[in-house]
N, C-alpha and C positions, 0 to 999 in steps of 0.2 A: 796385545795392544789393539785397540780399537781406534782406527785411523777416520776422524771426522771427513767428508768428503774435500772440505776445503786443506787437507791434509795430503791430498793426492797432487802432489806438484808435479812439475816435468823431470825437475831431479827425482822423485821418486818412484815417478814410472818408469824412470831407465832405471832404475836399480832392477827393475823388477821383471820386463820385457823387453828384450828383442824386436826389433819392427822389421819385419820381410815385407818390402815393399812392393816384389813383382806379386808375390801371392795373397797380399792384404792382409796377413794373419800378426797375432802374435804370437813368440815364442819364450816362457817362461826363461828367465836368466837363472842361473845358481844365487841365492840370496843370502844377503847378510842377516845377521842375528838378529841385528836390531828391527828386524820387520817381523820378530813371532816371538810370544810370550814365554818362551824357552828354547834353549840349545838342541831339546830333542824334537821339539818340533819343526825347526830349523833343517835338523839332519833327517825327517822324516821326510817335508816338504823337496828338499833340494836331491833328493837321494829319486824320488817318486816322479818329479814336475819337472826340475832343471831340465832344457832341451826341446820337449815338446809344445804343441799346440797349444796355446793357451785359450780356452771358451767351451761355451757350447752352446745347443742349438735351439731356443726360448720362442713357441708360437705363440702369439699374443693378438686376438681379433683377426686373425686371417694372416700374419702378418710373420713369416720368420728373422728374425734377429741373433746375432750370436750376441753374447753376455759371455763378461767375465765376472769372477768372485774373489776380488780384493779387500782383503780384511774386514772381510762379512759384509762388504755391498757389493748389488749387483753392479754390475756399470759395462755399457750398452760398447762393444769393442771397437764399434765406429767411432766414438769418442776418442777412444785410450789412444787409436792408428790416429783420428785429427792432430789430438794434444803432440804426441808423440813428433808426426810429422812438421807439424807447426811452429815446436817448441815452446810450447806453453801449456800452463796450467790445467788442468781440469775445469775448473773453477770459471776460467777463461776460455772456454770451446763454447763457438755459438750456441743458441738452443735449440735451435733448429740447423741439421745436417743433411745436405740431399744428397741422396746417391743418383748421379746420373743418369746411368743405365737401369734405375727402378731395379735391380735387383740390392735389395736387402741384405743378401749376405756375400756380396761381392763389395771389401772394404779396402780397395788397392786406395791410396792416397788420389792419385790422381780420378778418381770417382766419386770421392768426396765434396762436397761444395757448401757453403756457406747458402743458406736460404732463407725466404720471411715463409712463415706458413702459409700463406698464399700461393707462392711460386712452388713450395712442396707439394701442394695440393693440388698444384694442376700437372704436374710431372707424376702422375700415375694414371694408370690404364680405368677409366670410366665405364659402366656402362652403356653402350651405345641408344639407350632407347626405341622406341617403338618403330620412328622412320630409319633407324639403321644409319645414322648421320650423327654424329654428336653435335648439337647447337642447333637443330634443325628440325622442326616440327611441320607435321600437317595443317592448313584452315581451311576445312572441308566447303564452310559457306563462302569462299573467295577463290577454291579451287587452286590454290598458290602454296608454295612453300615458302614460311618464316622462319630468317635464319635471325640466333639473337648470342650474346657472347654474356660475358661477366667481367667486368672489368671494377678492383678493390669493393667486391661485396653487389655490388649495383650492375642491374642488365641492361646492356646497349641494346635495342634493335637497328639490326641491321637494316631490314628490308624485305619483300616478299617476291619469290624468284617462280616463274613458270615452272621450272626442273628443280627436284630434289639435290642434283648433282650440283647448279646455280649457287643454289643457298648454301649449299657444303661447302664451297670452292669461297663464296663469299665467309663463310666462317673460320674455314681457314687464314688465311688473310688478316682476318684481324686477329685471333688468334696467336698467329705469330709474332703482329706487329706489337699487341699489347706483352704477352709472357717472353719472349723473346728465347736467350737460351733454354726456358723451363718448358719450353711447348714441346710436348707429348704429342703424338699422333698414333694412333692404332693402325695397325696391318690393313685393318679394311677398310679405313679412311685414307689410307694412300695415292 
């Protein structure tokens, strides 16, 4: 049986997984018949999978994710923990999912978050650039530091500050005030 994705309900994911919620995983359930094109693959699956970890560990551009393989599709396990947790559909899990704490393969419910790809996108760890500041450049003909943000696609400037540390401290600031829970800060931007 080949299960179309909009086939993947929340009654169907409980058939199929357990959700450990302290440890973000899922745990395959012993399955009904009706989820495999025969009895023996049935008693093959349930005999092999029942009990354990359900996924594995899928790098993609830099980028680790666990995936699981239900009825020949991949489907990304942060999903299957939202749906799960949510109690709803597949179908119905936002399309964009943030993990809080940026790590990827930590998928405890409470790390999970609904996001626009905006706010995903600034909830990850950036290059810091040449002045070693994020949002904050050198103007060597003004002798100043320009701090400047992004705010829905479009750059604010901020201002131009004597200190590098000015312009930072200035770019944090808005920064926060604009992403709000989603603002990321790096270790050496602290």
């Amino acid at each position: 049986m080949k299960a179309l994705r909009s086939d993947l309900t929340f009654s169907y994911l409980s058939e199929c997984f357990h959700l450990d919620a302290d440890r973000g995983v899922l745990i395959w359930k012993v399955r009904p018949v009706e989820h495999f094109a025969s009895r023996r693959a049935m008693t093959f699956f349930n005999n092999h999978r029942a009990g354990t970890v359900a996924g594995t560990v899928k790098t993609d551009e830099g980028r680790a994710r666990a995936v699981v393989q239900l009825n020949r599709q991949c489907v990304f396990v942060h999903r299957v923990i939202y749906a799960l947790h949510h109690s709803i559909d597949i179908d119905d899990v936002p399309d964009v999912i943030d993990h809080e704490d940026r790590d990827t393969l930590k998928n405890r419910p409470g790390n999970l978050r609904e996001a626009t790809p905006t706010q995903n996108n600034f909830n990850r760890i950036l290059p810091l650039g040449r002045s070693g500041v994020r949002g904050v450049t050198y103007q060597p003909k003004f002798k100043t530091w320009r701090a400047r943000v992004k705010k829905g696609g479009r750059e604010i400037n901020l201002g131009s500050f004597p200190t590098k540390e000015e312009a930072g401290a200035a770019w944090k600031a808005a920064a926060e005030t604009i992403h709000g829970e989603f603002f990321a800060i790096q270790a050496a931007e602290a």
